[in-house]
N, C-alpha and C positions, 0 to 999 in steps of 0.2 A: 443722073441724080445721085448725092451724096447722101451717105447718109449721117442725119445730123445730131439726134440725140435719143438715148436709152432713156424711158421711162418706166421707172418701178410702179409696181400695182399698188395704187392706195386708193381707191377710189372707194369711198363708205361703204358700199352694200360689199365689195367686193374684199374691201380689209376685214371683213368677218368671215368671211368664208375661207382665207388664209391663214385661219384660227384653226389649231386642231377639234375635228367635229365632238371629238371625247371630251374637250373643255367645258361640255354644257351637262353633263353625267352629274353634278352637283347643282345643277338649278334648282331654284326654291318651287315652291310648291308642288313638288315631286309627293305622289299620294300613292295608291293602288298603281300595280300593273295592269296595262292593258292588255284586255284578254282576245285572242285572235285564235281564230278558225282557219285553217286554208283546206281550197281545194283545189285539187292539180298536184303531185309530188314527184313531178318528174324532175330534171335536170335544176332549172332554175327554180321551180317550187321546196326543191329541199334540200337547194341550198342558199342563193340569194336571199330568200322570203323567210327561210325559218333557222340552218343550222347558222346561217353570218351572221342572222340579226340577231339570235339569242347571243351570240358571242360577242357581237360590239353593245348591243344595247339587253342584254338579260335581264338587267335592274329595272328596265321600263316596261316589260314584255313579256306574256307568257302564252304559250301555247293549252287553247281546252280544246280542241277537237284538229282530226286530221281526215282527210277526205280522197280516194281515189277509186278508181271504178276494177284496175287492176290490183288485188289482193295481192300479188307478190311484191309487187314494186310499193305497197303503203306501209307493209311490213318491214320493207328493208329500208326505207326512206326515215320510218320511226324508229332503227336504230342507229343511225347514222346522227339524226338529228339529234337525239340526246334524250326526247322526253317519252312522259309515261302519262298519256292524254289518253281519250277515248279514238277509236278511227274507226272509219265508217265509209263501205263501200258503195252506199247510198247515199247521195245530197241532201235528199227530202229526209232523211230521219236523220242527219247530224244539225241541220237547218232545226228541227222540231225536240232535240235533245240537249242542241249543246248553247251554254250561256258564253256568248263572246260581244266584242264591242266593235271589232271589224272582222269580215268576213275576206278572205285575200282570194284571190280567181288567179290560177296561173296554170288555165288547161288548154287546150288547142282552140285556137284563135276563133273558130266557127259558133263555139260554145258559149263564149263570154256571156252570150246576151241572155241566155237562160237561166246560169246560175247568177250573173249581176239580178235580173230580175226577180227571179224566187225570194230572193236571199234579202233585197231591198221591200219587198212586201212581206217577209216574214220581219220586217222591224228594224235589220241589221245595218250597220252602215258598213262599204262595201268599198275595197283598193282590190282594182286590175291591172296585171298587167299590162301594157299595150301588143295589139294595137285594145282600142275597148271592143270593137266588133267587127264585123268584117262586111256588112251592106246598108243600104241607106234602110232595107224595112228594122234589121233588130239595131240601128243606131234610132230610129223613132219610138221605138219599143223603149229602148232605154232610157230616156230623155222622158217620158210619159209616165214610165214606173218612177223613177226618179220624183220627180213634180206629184207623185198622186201621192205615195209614199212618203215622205217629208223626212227621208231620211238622203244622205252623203256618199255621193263615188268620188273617190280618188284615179286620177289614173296615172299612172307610174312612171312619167318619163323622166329619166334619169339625167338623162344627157343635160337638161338644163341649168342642173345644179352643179356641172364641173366648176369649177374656177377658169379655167379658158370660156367657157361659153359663156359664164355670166361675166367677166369682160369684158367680150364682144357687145354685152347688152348693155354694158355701162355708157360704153365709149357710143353706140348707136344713140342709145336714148339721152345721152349730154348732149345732141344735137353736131358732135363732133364733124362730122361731113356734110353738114345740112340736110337738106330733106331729100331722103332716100327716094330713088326714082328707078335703079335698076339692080339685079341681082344673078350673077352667075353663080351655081354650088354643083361641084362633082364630087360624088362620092365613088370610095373603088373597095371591092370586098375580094380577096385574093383569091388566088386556088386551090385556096386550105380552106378557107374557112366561108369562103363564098360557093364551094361545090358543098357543103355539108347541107346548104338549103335545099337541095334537090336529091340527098340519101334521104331527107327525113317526110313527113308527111306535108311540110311547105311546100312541097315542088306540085300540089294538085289544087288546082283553086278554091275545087271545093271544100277547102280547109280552111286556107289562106285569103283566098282572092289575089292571089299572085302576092310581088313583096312589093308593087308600090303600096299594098295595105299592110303587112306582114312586118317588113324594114322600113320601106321609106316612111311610114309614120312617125317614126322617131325624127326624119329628118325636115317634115314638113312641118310637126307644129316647133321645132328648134327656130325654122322660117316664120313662122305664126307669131311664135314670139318674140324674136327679133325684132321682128317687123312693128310688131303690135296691131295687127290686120288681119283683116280674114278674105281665103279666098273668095271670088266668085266666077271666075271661068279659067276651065283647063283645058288642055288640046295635048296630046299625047303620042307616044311612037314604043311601040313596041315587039319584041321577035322574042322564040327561041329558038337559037344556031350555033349552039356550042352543046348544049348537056341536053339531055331527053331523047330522044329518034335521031341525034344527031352524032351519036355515038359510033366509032368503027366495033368496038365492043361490048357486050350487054349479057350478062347475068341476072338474076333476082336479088342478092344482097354480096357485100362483097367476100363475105367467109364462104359462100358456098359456089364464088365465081373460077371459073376455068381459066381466066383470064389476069390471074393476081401477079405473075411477073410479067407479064404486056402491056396492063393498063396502069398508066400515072396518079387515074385518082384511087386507084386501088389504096384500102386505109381496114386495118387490123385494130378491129372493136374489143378484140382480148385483151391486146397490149395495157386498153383503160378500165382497171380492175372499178373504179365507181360504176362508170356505163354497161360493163359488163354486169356489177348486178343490179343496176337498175332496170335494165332493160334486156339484154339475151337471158339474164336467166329468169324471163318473169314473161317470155313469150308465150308459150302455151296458151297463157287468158286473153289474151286479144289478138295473137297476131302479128304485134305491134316490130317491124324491122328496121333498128335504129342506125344500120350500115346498111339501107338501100343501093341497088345502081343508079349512080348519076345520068345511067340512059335507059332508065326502063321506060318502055315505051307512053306508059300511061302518064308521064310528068306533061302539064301541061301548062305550067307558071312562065314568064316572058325571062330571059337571061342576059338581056340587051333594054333599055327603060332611059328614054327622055321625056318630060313635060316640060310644058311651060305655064306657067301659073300667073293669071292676074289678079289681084289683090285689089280690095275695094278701096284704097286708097293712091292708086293709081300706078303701086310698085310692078312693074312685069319679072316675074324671077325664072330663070332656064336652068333646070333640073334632070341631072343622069345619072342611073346608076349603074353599074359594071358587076359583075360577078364572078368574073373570071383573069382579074388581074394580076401582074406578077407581085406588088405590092399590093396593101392594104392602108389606107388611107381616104383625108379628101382636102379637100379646098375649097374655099370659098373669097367670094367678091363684093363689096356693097359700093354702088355709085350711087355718090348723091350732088348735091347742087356746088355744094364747096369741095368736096374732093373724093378719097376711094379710098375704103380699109380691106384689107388683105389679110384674112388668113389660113392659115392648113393645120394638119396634125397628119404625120409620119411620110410623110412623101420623103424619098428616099433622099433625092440628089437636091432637098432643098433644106435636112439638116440631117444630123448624126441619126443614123439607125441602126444601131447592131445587131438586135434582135434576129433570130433566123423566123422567116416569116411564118413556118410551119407551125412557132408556134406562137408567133402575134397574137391569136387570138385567145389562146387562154391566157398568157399574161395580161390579156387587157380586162379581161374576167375574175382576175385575183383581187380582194379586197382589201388590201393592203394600203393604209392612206400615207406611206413614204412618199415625199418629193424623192425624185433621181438628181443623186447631186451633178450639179454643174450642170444639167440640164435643163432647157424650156422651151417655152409655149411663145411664137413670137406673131403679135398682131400688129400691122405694118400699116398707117395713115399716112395717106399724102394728100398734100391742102393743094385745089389747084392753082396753079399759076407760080408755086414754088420751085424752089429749083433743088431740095432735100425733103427730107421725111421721117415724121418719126415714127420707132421701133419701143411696142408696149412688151412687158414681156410679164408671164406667171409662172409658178415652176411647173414641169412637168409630175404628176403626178401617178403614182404607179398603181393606184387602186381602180376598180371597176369604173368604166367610164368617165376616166380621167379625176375621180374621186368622186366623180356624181354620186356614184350610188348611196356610198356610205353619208351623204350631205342629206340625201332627200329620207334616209332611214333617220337619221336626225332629227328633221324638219316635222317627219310625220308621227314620232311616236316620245319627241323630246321637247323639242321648243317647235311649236305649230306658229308662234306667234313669229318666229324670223320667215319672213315672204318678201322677201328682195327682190321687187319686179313682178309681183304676183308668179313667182313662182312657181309654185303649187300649181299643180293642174285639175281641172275640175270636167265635168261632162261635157262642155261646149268646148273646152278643148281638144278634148277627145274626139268630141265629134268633125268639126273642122280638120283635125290631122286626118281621119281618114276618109272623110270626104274626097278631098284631093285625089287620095289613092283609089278611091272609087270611081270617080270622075276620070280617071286616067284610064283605067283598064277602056269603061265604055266609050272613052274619046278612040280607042284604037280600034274596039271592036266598030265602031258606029262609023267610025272616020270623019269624022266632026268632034268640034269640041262640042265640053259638056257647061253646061252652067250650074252652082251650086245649088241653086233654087229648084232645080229641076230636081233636085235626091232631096230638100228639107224644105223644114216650113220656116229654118232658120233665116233672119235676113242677116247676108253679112257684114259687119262692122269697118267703118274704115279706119275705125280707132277703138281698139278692145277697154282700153286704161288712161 
């Protein structure tokens, strides 16, 4: 096959989104600040959620209460962050004191469902992080306070809003390959930044539910919405044979291991003067060990993850994720009746990657919304029974999630009214992403698949929109 023609991105929803997001800083009826609570100030709670978005969006945005359960680390996070709010190491008395318009959750994944729930029956409308919970009982919890409550969750996936990814949605929902019938997607997280899930408190289920709830959320409602469908039966495979018990060497964290020039994932939590004070100098009050061993025994999350996922519209999608590869990337496949769209982000030997991968992952964490010049994003259609194909392309972009991030801070505290594709994510999508990841761990433990209906009361849709 030749290939036969470059196509520039102008596709409506998607020529807006190649707008700089600060374009809309001058939108009319621009009134009051919205006033935001958060709870959770760790890593991405105080910085993603509060020190970048006062920075990109201050003018829309203020902080009245700040929330954590560790006193040293709320301390340090509220100078870092900039403001001079109330904080409070109790939920129930900042919930009962403090006047805000949304409440932001961005605490360890097991909790979600407690403070979304308080927080929605104390009146507040509520943005979480994903995943939004972590089991099918507090995803019906949620879903119930919600509805009883008559107030708003958001839930935060990012990823939807790159410009690559809505693309893909473009080019799917024009009907460009006809009707999608199957779907390959691998994802691959390196050995940088795919061993950090098993130093931290992700690697024990009881936290997480492993990372088909954890991460692959992110990657299953990206599927959900691509697709425009919802699951309803999954079958599953899962190990772990690289990190946990599988260790030749094992310490408790890796500052106080015996083994720091023997072992590869050995990683010096000093060197990062933020992590350092958020977390080693604020241990005393929890405990909290943010350079775990990659093999302390009690990890017990999967480090090896396929599903296969059927969708009530009769797509079958085959889904795995990696944790320990030398790059960091994925790929993806859509067949449909007319032809196959193809595409990836950072696979090494299929474009330019300079990056040294050690540190992939915080530059992809940097909110920076620069294109990288002379770079991009290439989404690859081929019609069947052609004998070329064409090559879409967007630029590459350097900020958080390929500019998601800074798009959906946008969207949710700028112009609410730009919802390109529905967007926006709301509790049933929520809840669908982690279905999936729930339905997955028990397809492995059970050895059978799981069917949706069997975790909700939800019936799924074979057309969301």
């Amino acid at each position: 096959m030749q290939r036969r023609n470059f196509i520039r991105y102008t596709a409506a929803s998607g020529a807006a989104l190649m707008l700089n997001p600060f374009d809309l800083l001058s939108a009319p009826g621009h009134k009051e600040k919205i006033k935001l609570a958060l709870v959770g100030t760790g890593h991405r709670g105080s910085g993603f959620w509060s020190k970048d978005l006062l920075k990109n969006f201050g003018a829309y945005a203020e902080f009245t209460g700040l929330c954590d359960s560790n006193p040293g680390r709320l301390a340090y996070a509220k100078k870092i962050i900039g403001v001079d709010c109330p904080h409070y190491t109790s939920f129930d008395e900042m919930l009962q004191k403090v006047k805000a318009d949304y409440i932001i959750v961005t605490t360890t994944d097991a909790i979600h469902d407690e403070q979304i729930i308080k927080a929605l029956h104390a009146g507040f409308d509520v943005i979480t992080e994903k995943p939004m919970t972590t089991d099918e009982i507090k995803c019906k919890n949620i879903l119930a306070a919600e509805k009883k409550s008559g107030k708003k969750l958001i839930v935060a996936f990012n990823y939807r809003h790159s410009v690559h990814n809505m693309q893909v949605k473009d080019l799917l929902a024009s009907g460009r390959i006809g009707k999608i019938t199957s779907v390959d997607f691998n994802w691959y997280l390196n050995v940088h930044h795919g061993a950090d899930y098993f130093r931290r408190w992700h690697g024990l289920k009881q936290y997480s539910n492993s990372l088909f709830v954890h991460k692959s959320t992110h990657h299953f409602d990206l599927l959900n919405w691509w697709l425009n469908s919802e699951p309803v039966e999954v079958s599953a495979y899962g190990a772990l044979e690289h990190y946990g018990k599988n260790g030749v060497h094992r310490g408790v964290s890796c500052r106080s291991c015996s083994f720091k020039t023997e072992c590869k994932f050995f990683w010096d939590i000093t060197q990062n003067e933020r992590l350092t004070s958020l977390y080693v100098k604020n241990e005393q009050y929890d405990g909290y060990l943010r350079d775990g061993c990659v093999f302390r025994n009690e990890i017990d999350i999967y480090d090896k993850m396929s599903a296969q996922i059927l969708y009530a519209n009769g797509v079958q999608a085959n889904y795995s994720l990696t944790t320990y590869s030398p790059y960091e990337g994925w790929r993806i496949a859509f067949n449909g009746t007319n032809g196959r769209l193809e595409t990836w982000e950072d696979i090494p030997y299929m474009q330019k990657l300079p990056e040294d991968q050690s540190k992939k992952h915080a530059i992809e964490m940097t909110q920076s919304d620069d294109a990288i010049p002379g770079e991009v994003r290439e989404t690859i259609v081929m019609d069947n029974f052609a004998s070329n194909y064409d090559v879409f392309t967007t630029p590459k972009i350097r900020g958080g999630h390929g500019g998601g991030d800074i798009r959906m801070h946008r969207r949710i505290f700028v112009d609410p009214d730009d919802n390109p594709h529905h967007v926006m994510a709301g509790t049933r999508d929520g809840a669908m992403s982690i279905l999936i990841g729930i339905a997955a761990r028990k397809s492995i433990e059970q050895k059978q698949p799981v069917k949706i209906t069997e975790l909700t009361d939800l019936t799924p849709l074979a057309q969301r929109h």
